[in-house]
C-alpha positions as CSV (number, residue, x, y, z in Angstrom):
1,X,37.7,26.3,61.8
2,X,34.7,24.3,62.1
3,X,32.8,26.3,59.7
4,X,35.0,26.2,56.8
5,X,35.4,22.3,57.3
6,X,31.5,22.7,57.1
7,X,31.2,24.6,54.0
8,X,33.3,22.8,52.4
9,X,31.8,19.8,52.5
10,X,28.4,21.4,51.1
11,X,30.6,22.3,48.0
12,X,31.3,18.6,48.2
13,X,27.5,17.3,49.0
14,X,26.1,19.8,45.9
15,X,28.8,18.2,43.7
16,X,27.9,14.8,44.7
17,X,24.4,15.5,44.0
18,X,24.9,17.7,40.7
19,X,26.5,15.0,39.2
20,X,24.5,12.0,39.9
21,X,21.5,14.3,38.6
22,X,23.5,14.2,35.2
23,X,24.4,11.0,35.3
24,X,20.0,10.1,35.8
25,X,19.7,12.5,32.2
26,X,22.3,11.1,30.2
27,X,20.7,7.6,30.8
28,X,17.5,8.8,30.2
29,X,18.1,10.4,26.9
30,X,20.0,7.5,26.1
31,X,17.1,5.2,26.6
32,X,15.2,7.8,24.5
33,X,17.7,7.6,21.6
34,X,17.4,3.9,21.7
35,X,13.7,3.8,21.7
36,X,13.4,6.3,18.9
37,X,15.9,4.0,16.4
38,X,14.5,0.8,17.9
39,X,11.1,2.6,16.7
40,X,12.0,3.1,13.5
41,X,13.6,-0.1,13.2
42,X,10.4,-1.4,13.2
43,X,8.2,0.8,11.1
44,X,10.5,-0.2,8.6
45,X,10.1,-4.0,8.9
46,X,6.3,-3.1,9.7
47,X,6.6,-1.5,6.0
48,X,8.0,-4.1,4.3
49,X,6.4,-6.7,5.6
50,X,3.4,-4.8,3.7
51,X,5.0,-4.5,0.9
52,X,6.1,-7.9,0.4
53,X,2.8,-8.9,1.0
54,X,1.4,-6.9,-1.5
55,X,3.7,-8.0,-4.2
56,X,2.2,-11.8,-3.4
57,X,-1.4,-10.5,-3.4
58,X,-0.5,-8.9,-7.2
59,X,0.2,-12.2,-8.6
60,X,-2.5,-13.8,-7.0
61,X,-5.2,-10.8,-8.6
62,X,-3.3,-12.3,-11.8
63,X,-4.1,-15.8,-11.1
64,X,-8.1,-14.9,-9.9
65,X,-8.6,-12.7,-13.0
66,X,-6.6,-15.0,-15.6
67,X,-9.6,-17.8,-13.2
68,X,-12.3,-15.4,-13.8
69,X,-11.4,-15.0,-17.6
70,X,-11.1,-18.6,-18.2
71,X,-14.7,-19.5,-16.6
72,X,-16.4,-16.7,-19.4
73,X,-14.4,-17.7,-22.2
74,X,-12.9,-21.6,-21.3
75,X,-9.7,-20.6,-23.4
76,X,-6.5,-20.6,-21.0
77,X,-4.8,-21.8,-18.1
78,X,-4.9,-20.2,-14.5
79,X,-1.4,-19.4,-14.6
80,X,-1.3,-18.1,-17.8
81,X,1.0,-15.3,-18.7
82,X,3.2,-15.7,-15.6
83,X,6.3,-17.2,-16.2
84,X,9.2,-18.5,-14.0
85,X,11.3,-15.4,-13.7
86,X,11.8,-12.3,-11.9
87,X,9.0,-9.6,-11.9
88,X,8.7,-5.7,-10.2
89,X,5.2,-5.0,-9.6
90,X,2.8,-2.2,-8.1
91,X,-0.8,-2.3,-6.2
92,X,-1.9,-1.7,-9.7
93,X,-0.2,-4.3,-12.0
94,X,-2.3,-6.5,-13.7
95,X,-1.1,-9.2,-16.6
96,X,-1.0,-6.3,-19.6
97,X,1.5,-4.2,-16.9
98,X,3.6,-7.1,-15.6
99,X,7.3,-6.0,-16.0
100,X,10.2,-8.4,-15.8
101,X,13.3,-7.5,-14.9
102,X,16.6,-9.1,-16.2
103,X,18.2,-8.9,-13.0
104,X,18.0,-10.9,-9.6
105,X,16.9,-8.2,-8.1
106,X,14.9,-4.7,-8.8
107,X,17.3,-1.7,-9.4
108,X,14.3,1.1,-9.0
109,X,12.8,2.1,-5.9
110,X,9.2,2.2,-4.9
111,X,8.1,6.0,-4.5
112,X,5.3,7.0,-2.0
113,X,2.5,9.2,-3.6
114,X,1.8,10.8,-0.3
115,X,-1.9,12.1,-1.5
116,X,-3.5,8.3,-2.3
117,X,-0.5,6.7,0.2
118,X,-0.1,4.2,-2.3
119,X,4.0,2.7,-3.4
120,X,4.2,3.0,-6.8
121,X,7.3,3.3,-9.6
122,X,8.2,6.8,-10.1
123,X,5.2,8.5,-8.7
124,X,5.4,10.3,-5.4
125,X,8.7,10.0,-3.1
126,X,11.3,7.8,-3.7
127,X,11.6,5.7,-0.5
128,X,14.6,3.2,0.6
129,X,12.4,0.1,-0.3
130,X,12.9,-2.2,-3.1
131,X,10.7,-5.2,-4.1
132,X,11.1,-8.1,-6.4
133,X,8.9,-10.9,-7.5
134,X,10.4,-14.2,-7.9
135,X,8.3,-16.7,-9.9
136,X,9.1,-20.2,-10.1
137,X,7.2,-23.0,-11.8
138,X,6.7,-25.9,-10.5
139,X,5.1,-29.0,-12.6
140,X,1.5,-28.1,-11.2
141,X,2.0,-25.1,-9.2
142,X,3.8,-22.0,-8.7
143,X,6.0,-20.4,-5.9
144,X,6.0,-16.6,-5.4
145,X,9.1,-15.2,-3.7
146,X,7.9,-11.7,-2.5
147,X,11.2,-9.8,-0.9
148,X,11.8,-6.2,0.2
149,X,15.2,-4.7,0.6
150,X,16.3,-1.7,2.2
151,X,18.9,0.4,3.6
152,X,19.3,1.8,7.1
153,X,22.1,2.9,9.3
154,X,24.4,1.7,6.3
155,X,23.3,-2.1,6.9
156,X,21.0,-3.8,4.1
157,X,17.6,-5.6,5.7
158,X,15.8,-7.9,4.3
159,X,12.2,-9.3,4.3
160,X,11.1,-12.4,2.6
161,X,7.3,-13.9,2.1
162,X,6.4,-16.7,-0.2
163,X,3.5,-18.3,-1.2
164,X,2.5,-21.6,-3.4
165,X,-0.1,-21.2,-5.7
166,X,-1.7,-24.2,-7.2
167,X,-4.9,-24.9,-9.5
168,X,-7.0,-26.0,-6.7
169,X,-10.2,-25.6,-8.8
170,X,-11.9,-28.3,-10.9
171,X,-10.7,-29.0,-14.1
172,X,-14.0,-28.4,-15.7
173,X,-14.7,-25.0,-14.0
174,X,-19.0,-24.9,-14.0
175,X,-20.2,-21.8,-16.6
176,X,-19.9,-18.0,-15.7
177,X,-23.2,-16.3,-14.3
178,X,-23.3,-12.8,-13.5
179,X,-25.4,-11.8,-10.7
């Protein structure tokens, strides 16, 4: 009689043990599928925050090339060309590509052209990223809105960056002088 009571509870002992065995996996891989969304929570952000940046370092090519312009040929303004108003832009765009939109936000998604890894419209992948240039003008300066939206696990994310651009050079800029 002794020895069944005995096995018995070694049935019992190896089903306590089975179990909490399981219950040490499931939380494992669930701290695994937490880290793995967390982690591409954040290469998203990490991404956009890029891009936004990007899209304020394309108006601010504008502003030094309409600068570096001005200085050879003393005919415009530093802002010239970019109006208050709502802009898409590429690494690429310069003042002749600068395409304003009508809408309060941009309705085409940048693509990734996976051989030069550079975002561009319509070249490459499309990605879940969309990026619009706010430009508002301000009596001696200029405020860039730079902001990225996208999509992920059906919620919309946001990332903003703005900047102020002002003429902070002299009014009389001295002559140009190649080196």
């Amino acid at each position: 009689m002794m020895r069944e009571k005995r096995n018995g509870s070694y049935i019992i002992e190896s089903l306590v043990a089975v179990s909490l065995v399981v219950v040490g996996l499931v939380g494992i891989f669930g701290l695994i599928i937490r880290s793995t969304n967390m982690n591409k929570d954040v290469q998203n952000r990490v991404a956009a925050t890029y891009l936004a940046a990007e899209g304020i370092e394309v108006i601010k090519s504008i502003i030094d090339a309409n600068v570096e312009g001005n200085n050879r040929t003393r005919i415009g303004a530093w802002n010239t060309g970019l109006t208050g108003g709502t802009y898409e832009v590429q690494y690429d765009t310069t003042l002749a590509t600068l395409n304003s939109i009508g809408g309060a936000s941009s309705t085409v998604p940048l693509s990734l052209d996976a051989e030069s890894g550079t975002y561009a419209y319509g070249v490459g992948l499309p990605t879940p990223y969309y990026r619009t240039i706010r430009i508002e003008e301000l009596s001696d300066r200029m405020r860039v809105t730079s902001s990225v939206e996208w999509t992920a696990d059906r919620k919309r994310h946001f990332v903003f960056l703005q900047d102020v651009f002002t003429n902070w050079r002299e009014r009389e800029t001295p002559a140009y002088s190649p080196l």
